[in-house]
C-alpha positions in Angstrom: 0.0 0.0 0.0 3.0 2.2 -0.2 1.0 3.9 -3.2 -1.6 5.2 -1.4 -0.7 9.0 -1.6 -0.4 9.0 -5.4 -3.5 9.9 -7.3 -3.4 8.6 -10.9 -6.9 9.5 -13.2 -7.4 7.3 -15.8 -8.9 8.5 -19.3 -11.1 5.7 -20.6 -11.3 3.9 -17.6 -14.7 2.5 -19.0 -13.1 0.5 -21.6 -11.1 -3.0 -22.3 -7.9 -1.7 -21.3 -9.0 1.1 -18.8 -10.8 -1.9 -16.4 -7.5 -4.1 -16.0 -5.7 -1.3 -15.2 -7.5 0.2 -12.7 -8.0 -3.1 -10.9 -4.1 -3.3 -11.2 -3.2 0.1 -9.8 -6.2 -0.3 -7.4 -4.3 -3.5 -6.2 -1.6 -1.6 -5.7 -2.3 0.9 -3.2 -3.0 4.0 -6.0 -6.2 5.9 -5.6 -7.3 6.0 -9.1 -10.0 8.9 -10.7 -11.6 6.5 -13.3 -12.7 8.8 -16.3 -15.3 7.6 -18.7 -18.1 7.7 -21.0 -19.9 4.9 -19.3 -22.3 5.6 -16.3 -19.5 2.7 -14.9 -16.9 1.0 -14.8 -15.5 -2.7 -13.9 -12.2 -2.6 -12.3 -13.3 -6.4 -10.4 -12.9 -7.6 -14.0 -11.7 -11.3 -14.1 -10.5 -13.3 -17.0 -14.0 -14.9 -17.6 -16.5 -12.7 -16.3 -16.7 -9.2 -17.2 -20.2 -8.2 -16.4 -19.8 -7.7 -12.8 -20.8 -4.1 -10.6 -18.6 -2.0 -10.1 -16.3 -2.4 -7.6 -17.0 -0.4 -4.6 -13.5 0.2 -3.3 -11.9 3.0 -1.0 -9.7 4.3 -3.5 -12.0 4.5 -6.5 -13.9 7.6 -7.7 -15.8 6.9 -10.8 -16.2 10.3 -13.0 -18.8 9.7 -15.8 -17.6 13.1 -18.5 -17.4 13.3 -22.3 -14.4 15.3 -21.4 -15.2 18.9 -22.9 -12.8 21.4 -22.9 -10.0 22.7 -20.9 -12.0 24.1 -18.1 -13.6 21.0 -17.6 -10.8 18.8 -17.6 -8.9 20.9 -14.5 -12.1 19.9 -13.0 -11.1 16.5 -13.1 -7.6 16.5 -12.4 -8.1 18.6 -8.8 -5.4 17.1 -6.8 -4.0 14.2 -9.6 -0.2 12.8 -9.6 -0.4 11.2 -12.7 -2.3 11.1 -15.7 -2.8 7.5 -18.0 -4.2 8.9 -21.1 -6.6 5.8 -23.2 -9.2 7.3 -24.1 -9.4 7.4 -28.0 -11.6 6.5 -30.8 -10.0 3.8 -31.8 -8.9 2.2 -35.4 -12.1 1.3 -37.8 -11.5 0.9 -41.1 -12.8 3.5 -43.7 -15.3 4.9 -41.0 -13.9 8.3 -40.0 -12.3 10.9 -41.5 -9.4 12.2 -40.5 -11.0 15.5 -39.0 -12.7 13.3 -36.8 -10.0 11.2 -35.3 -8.3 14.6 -34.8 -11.4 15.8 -33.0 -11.3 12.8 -30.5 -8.0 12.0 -30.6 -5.6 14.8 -31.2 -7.6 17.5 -29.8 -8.3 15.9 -26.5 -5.0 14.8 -25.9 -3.6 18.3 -26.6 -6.4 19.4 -24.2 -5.7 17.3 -21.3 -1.6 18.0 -21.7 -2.6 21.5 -21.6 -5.0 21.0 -18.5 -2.3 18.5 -17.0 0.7 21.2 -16.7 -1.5 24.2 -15.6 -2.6 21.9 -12.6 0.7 20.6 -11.9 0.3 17.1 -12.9 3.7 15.7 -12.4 3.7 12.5 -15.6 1.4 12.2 -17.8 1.2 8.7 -19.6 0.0 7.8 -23.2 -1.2 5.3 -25.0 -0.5 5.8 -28.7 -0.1 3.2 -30.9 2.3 1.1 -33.6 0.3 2.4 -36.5 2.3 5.9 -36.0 5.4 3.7 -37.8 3.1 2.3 -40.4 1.4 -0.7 -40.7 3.6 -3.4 -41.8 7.6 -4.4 -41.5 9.6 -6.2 -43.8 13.1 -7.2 -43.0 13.3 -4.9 -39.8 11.3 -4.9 -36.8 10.0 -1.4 -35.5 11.6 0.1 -32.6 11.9 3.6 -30.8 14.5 4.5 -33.4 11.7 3.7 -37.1 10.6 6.5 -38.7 7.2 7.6 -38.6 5.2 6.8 -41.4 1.5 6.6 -40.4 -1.3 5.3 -42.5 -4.5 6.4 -42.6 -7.0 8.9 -40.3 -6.3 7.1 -36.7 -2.7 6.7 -37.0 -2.1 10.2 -37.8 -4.1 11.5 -35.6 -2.2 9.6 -32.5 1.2 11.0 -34.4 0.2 14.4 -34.3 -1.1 13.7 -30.2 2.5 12.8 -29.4 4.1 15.8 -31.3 1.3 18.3 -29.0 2.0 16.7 -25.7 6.0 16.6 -25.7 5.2 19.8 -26.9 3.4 21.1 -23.8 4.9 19.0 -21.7 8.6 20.4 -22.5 7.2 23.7 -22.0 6.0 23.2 -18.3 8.3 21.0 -16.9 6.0 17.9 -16.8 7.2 14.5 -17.6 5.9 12.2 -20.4 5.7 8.6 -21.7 4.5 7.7 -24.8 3.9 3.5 -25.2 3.6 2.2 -28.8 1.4 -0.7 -28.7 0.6 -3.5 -31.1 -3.1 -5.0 -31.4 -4.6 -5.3 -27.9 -5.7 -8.9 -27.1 -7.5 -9.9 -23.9 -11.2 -11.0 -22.6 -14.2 -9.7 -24.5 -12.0 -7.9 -26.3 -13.6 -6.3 -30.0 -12.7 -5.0 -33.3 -10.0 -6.6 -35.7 -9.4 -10.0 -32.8 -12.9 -10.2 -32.1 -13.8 -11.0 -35.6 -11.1 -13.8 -35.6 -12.6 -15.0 -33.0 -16.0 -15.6 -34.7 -14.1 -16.8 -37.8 -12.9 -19.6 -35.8 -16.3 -20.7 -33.6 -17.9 -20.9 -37.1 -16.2 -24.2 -37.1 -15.7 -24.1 -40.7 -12.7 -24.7 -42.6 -10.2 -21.4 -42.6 -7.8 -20.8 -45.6 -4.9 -19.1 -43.9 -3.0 -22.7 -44.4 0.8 -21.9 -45.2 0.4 -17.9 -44.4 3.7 -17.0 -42.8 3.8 -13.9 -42.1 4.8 -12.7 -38.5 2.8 -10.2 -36.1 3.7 -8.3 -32.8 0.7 -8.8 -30.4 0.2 -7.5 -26.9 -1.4 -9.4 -23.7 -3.5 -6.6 -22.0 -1.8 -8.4 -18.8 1.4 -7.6 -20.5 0.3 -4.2 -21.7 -1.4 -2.9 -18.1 1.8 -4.4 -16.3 4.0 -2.5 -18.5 2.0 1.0 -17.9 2.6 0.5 -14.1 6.3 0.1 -14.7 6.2 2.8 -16.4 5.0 4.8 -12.7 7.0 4.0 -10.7 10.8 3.7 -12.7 11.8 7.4 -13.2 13.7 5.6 -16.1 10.1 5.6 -17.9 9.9 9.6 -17.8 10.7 11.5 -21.2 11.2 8.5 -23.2 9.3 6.8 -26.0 8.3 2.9 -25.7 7.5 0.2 -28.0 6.3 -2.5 -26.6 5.1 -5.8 -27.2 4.5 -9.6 -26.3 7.9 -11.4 -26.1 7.0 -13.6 -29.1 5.4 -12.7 -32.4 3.2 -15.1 -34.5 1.7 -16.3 -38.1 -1.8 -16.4 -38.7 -1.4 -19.8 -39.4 0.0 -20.7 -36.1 -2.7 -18.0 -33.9 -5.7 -19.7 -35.8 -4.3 -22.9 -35.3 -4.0 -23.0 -31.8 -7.5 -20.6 -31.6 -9.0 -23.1 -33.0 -6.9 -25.8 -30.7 -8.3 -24.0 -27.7 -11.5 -23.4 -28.2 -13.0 -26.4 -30.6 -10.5 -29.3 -29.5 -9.0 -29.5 -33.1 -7.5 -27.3 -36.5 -9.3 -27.2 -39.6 -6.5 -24.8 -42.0 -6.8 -25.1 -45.9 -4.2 -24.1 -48.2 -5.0 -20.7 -50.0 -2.6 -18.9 -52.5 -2.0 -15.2 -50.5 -2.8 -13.5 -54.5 -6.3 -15.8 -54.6 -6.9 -14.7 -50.6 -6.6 -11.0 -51.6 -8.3 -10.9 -55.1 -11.6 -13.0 -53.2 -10.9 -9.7 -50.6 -11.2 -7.1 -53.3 -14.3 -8.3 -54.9 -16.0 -8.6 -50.7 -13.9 -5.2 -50.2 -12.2 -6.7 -47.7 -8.5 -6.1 -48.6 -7.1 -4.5 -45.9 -8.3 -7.0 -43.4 -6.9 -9.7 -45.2 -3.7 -7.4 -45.4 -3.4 -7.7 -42.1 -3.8 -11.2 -42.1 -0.9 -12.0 -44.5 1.5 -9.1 -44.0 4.1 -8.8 -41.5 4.2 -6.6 -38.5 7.0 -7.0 -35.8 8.1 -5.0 -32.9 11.4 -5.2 -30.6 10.3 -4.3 -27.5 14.3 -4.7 -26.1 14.3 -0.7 -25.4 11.1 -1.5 -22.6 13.0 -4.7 -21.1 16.8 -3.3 -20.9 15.7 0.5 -19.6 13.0 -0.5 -17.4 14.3 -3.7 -16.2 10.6 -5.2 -17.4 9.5 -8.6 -18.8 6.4 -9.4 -20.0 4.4 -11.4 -17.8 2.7 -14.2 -20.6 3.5 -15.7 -24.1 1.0 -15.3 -26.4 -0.1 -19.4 -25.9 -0.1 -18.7 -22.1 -2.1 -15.7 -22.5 -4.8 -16.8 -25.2 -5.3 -20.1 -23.1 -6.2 -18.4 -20.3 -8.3 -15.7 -22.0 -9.9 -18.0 -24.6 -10.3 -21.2 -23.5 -13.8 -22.6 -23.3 
């Protein structure tokens, strides 16, 4: 309980990564302002239940807010250490434009930087993602050093939230941390992994056979534990982080053992990856199946060396665990 003193608010508290973490830093002796859009939030979240009431716990104080502008925000950072920034609309695929990612995304972050440093925040924490660097690798991984090369509405928009809050943040003295993420995998998680997950109950036959490619996943075990390192090593502060599970994976291999884990057997067929994508085009799917066939790697060795931290599951570990039936 030797937290107890620092008070860390949580943007998107309400949401799939928001609830582990604020179990975790509620575990930990933090008193945590959970910030959502919700009328509440989880933090008693287990592995296989997720509908439970909230937890009524001593160092919780739930703040239901659409966020609004500066004003508001000091409002809600009266008395806050830390800030942990997840609130975002997050990646969907030719649904937004990129004035409204910049709205939700870009704009809010610059907002609550701004609202931070006037109120004396002291580190302010956020979560970006990968897709500033682009959306595939080829023969290198992506690390701290990669250029950035975002594609599309989302990813630019988290670029131009870092440049704004190392911006303000230089300016008033405040310290930073930026974490780069992969694709977020946990319990009743949605999007992109939910999808897979439907693909694979179907029980039908699956033509991702052969596919290997490799991608960078995260645990949100992995990803919540490393946010927490990231409060208490001052090594964390003014520093960029990319950060990911310790192995990566083929789509072969994470339907394989999806459908291992959840149906009791593999049904793969072989698919040429130029048939996959030309049945894509004509079902406008191609940059889901993109995603499914191209590469995308991280080293995550800057995270593990600096901060002394290891992730805490494998992906097999972690999908058995979350998905098992």
């Amino acid at each position: 309980m030797q937290n107890i003193n620092k008070k860390v608010l949580i943007t998107g508290a309400s949401g799939f990564i928001g609830r582990h973490l604020t179990k975790l830093l509620l575990d930990k002796g933090y008193y945590v302002v959970a910030c959502g859009r919700q009328k509440t939030t989880r933090p008693g979240v287990k592995h296989d239940d997720l509908k439970q009431p909230r937890l009524k716990h001593p160092n919780l104080e739930y703040r239901k807010t659409n966020y609004g502008g500066i004003k508001l925000l000091k409002e809600l950072l009266s008395g806050v250490d830390i800030v942990i920034h997840l609130a975002a609309k997050v990646h969907q695929m030719g649904k937004a434009c990129d004035v409204v990612y910049q709205h939700e995304n870009t704009l809010l972050t610059q907002n609550l930087a701004q609202a931070a440093a006037e109120k004396g925040v002291q580190h302010f924490i956020f979560l970006s993602t990968i897709k500033v660097n682009g959306e595939n690798t080829t023969n290198k991984a992506f690390d701290e050093q990669t250029p950035e090369r975002p594609r599309g509405a989302y990813g630019r928009s988290k670029w131009l939230a870092e440049q704004q809050l190392k911006k303000i943040a230089v300016a008033h003295n405040m310290a930073w941390t930026i974490i780069r993420p992969p694709l977020v995998y946990g319990p009743r998680v949605q999007a992109n992994f939910r999808r897979l997950l439907k693909l694979v109950d179907s029980h039908l036959p699956l033509p991702f056979k052969g596919i290997r490619n490799q991608r960078s996943m995260i645990a949100v075990d992995n990803l919540v534990d490393f946010i927490v390192h990231c409060l208490v090593a001052p090594q964390a502060q003014n520093q960029l982080f990319c950060v990911a599970d310790p192995d990566s994976v083929s789509t072969s291999d994470l339907v394989q053992y999806l459908q291992t884990i959840r149906l009791g057997r593999s049904w793969l067929l072989p698919c040429p990856q130029k048939l996959l994508r030309a049945l894509a085009k004509l079902l406008g799917k191609v940059r889901a199946v993109d995603r499914l066939t191209e590469s995308l790697v991280i080293d995550s060795q800057k995270a593990q060396q600096l901060l002394d931290w290891k992730p805490k599951v494998n992906f097999r570990e972690a999908a058995k665990l979350y998905f098992s039936r």
